[in-house]
C-alpha positions as CSV (number, residue, x, y, z in Angstrom):
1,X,17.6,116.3,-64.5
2,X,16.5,113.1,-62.0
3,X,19.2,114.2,-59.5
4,X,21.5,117.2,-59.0
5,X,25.6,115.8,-60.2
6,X,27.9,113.3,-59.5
7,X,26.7,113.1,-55.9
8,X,23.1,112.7,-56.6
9,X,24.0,110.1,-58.9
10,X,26.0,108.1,-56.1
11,X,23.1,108.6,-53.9
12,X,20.2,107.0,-56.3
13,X,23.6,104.7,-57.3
14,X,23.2,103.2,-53.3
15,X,19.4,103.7,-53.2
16,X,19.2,101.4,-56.4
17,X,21.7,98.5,-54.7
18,X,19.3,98.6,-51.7
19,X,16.5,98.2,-53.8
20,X,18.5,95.3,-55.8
21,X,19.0,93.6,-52.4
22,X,15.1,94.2,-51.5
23,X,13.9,92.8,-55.0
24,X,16.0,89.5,-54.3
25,X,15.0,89.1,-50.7
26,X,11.3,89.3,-51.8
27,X,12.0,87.0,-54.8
28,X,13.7,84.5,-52.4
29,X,11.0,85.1,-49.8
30,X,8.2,84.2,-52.5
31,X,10.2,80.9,-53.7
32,X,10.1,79.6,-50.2
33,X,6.6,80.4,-50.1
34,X,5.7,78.3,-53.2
35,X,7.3,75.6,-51.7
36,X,6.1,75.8,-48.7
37,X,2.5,75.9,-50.1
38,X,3.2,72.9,-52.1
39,X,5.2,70.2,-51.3
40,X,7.2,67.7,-53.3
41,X,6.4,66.2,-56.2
42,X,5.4,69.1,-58.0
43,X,5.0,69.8,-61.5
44,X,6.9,72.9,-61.2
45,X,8.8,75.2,-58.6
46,X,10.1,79.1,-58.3
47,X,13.4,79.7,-58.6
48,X,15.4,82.4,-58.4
49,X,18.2,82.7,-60.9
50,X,21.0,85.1,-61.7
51,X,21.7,86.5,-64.8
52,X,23.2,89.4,-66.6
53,X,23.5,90.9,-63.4
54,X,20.7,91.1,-62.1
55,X,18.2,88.3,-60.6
56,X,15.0,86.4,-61.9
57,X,12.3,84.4,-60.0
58,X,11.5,81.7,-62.9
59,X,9.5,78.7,-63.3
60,X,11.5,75.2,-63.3
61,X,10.1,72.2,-64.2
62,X,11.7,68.6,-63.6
63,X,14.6,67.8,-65.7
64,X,13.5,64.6,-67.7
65,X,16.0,62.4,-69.0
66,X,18.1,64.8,-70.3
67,X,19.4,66.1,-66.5
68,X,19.1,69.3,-67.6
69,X,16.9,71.3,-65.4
70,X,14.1,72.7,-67.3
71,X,13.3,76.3,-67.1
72,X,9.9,78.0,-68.5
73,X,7.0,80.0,-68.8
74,X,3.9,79.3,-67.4
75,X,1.5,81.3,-69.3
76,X,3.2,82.1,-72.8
77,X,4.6,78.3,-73.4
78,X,3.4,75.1,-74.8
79,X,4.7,73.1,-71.5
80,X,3.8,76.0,-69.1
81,X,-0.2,75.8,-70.4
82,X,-0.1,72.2,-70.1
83,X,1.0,72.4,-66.7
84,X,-1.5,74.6,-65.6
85,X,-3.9,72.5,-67.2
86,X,-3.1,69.7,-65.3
87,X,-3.9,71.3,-62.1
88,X,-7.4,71.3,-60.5
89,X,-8.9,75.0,-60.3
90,X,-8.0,76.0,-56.9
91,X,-4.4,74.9,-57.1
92,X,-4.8,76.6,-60.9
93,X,-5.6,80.1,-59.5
94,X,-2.7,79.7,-56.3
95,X,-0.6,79.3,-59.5
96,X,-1.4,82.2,-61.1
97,X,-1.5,84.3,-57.8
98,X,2.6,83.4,-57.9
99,X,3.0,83.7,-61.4
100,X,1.6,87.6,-61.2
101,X,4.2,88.0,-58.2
102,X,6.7,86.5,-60.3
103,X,6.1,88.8,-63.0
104,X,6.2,91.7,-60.8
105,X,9.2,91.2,-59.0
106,X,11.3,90.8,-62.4
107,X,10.2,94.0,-64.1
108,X,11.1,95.4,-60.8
109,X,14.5,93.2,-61.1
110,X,15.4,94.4,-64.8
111,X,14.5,98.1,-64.3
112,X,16.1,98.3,-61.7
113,X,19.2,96.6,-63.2
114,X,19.0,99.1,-66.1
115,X,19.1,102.0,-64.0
116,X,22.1,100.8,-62.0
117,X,23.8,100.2,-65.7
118,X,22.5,103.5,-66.9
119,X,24.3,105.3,-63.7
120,X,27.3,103.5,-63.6
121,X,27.9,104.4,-67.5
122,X,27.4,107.7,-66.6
123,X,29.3,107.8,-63.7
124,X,32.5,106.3,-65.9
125,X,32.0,109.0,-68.0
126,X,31.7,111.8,-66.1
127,X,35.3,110.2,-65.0
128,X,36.9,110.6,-68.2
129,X,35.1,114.0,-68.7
130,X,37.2,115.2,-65.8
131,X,40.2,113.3,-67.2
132,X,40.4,115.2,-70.6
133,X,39.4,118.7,-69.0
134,X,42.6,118.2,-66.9
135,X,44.4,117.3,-69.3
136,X,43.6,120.2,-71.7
137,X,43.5,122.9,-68.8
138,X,47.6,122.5,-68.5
């Protein structure tokens, strides 16, 4: 067992909100950075967006003339390689520098948010475990 009982599960329970916290701040921190390193226009920009719970650093691309902003990725997309492949090889790699940091920071993101689900659930539980045995011990 990960942690010894309901109070080791509160305590990885806070560790995991401070970690939450730390994950956004870096993804915020990184977004910044992207725009600092390359000013408007751009063919694309980091943004961090919430969802489910839990956040995500995302590539956004300009919203045409549908005003809908555009979200996508770099690598695995149509639009995402054809940005890339507009960009001259130095800017290409910088790019791909942030789009590895982006990557990183949500696994980090949606593990974490798993675990924090995954504890909570048990935490309920363990709840209504103690509910029903007081129940049945009258």
């Amino acid at each position: 067992m990960p942690f010894k009982g309901k109070g080791g599960a509160r305590r990885r329970l806070r560790e995991l909100e401070r970690q939450r916290d730390e994950i956004e701040r870096r993804m915020r921190a990184v977004a910044s950075e992207f725009k600092a390193t390359f000013r408007a226009p751009r063919i694309a920009y980091l943004a961090v967006h919430h969802n489910g719970g839990y956040f995500n650093l995302r590539w956004r691309g300009d919203a045409g003339d549908s005003g809908v902003p555009v979200f996508f990725e770099l690598t695995t997309t149509a639009r995402g390689r054809l940005a890339l492949a507009t960009l001259p090889t130095p800017v290409r790699r910088l790019f791909l520098g942030f789009e590895r940091r982006r990557l990183e920071l949500n696994l980090a993101s949606s593990t974490c948010q798993h675990e924090l689900r995954r504890l909570r659930d048990y935490l309920s539980k363990l709840d209504a475990l103690r509910d029903c045995e007081q129940e049945n011990a009258r």
